[in-house]
N, C-alpha and C positions, 0 to 999 in steps of 0.2 A: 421529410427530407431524407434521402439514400444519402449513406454514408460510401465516401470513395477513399479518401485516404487514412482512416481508423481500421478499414480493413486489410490493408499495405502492412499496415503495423503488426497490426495481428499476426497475417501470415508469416513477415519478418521475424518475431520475435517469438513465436508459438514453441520452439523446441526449448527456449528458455523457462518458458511462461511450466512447460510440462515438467522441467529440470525442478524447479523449484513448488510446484506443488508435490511433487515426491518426494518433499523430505520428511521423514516420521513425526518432526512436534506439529508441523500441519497438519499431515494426516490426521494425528493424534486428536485432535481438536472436534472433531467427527464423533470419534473413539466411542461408544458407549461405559467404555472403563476408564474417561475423560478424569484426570480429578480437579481438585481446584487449585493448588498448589502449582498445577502445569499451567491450568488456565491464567494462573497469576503470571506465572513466568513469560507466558509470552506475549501478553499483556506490555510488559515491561521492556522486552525486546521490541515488541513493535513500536513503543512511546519514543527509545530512542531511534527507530529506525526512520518513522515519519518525520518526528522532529528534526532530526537532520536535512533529511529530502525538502520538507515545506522551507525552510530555513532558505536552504539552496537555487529555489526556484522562484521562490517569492519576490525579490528584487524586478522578476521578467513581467510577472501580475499586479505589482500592487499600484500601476499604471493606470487599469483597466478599469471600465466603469462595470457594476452590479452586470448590466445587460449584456457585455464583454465577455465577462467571466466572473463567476459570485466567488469567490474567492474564500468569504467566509462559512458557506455551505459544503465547499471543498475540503478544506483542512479537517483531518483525523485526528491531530494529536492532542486537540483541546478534549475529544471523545475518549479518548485513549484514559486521559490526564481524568474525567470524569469518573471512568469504570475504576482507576485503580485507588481512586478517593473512598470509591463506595465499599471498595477492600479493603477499605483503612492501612493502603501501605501509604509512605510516602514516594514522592515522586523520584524518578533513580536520576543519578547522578549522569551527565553526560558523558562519559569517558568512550563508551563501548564505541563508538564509530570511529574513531581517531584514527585508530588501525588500517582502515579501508575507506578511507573518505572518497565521496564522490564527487569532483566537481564541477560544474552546471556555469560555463561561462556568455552563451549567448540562448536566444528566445530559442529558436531550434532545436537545439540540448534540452531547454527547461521542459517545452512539449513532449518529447520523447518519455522524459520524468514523469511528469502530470499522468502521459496515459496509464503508465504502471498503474501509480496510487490510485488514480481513478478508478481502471478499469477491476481492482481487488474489491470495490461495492456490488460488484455483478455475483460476485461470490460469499460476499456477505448475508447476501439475504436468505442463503441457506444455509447459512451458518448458525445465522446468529438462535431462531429456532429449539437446532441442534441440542446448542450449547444449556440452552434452560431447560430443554428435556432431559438433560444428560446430567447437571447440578442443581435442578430447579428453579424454581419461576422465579425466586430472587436475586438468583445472580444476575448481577447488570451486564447489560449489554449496548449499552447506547453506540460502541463504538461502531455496531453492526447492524444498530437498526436507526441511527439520527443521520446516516447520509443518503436515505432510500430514496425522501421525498426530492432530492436534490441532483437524484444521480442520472437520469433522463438529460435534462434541459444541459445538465454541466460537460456531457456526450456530446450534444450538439454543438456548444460552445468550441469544446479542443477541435473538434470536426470543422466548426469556421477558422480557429485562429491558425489550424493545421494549413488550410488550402488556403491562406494567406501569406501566410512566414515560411511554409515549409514547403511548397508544393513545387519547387524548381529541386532539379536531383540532386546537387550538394547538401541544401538543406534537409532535404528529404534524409538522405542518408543521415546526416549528424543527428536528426530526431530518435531514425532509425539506431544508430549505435548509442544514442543517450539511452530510449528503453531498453537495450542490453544489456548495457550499463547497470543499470539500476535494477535489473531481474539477479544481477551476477550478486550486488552489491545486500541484497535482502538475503540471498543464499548465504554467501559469506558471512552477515552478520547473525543472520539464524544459527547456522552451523557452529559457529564461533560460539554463540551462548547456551547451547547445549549439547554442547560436548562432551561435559560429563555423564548425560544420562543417555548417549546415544546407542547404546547397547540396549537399552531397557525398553527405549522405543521401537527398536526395530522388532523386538520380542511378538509387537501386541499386533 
């Protein structure tokens, strides 16, 4: 099946998508002088950043049948919640999003949403790799490698529920400004949580 309106998105929101993979703890995650401690951090960033997002969107899915949209193959933050078990941190407190809350009032918006989180598994998979090259073969990584099998078919799915909810140009649009939204909203809360080390990053 050719994808029409995923690529809408794409080209909609590409200058954002490019804003925020530029920022150094991203980068950093690459890094071959990766350490673990960072890997932890942003770990912990991302738990609360998906946990907020899924939270937010979930009411527009939990509608849908398995063949609709798997919903439980989607969600990252139980993965998230996983890796930082096997780092024996505890799991962090919610506070960080309050600051910059995003909020997700109709199916239109949620899609826009979805594509982000989604579309960050395409990038996962050369990531996650990376990342046990770079701290060894026991650092977990389930968050980067348990959405792979899932991440094909759940494409297809926003690609139908897109050209059905979204595909008139008001909605289309609100899709469109939800995933800006939420490319802005990872920036910000990235940024926001390392801030103190944002000198040290830009160094490497």
């Amino acid at each position: 099946m050719s994808l029409i309106y995923i690529p809408k998105l794409r080209k909609a929101t590409h200058w954002y998508h490019q804003q925020l993979e530029s920022l150094p703890p991203l980068q950093r995650v690459t890094h071959p002088e990766l350490t673990l401690g960072h890997y932890r951090d942003l770990l912990k960033c991302f738990f609360h950043i998906y946990l907020h997002l899924e939270e937010q969107i979930y009411p527009y899915f939990c509608q849908l049948t398995r063949n609709e949209f798997n919903w439980n193959g989607f969600m990252a933050s139980p993965r998230l919640a996983k890796d930082l078990v096997h780092l024996c941190q505890p799991l962090p407190g919610r506070h960080l999003c309050h600051e910059h809350p995003i909020n997700i009032s109709n199916l239109p918006q949620a899609l826009g949403c979805c594509y982000v989180l989604l579309g960050s598994g395409f990038g996962a998979k050369k990531i996650g790799p990376l990342v046990k090259q770079n701290l060894g073969e026991l650092t977990p990584i389930h968050f980067y490698e348990e959405g792979q099998p899932y991440l094909k078919s759940l494409w297809h799915q926003l690609e139908d529920l897109i050209s059905i909810y979204s595909a008139e140009v008001n909605d289309m649009q609100e899709t469109i400004e939800a995933a800006i939204a939420t490319f802005q909203f990872f920036n910000q809360q990235i940024q926001q949580a390392f801030h103190p080390v944002k000198q040290e990053v830009k160094d490497l």
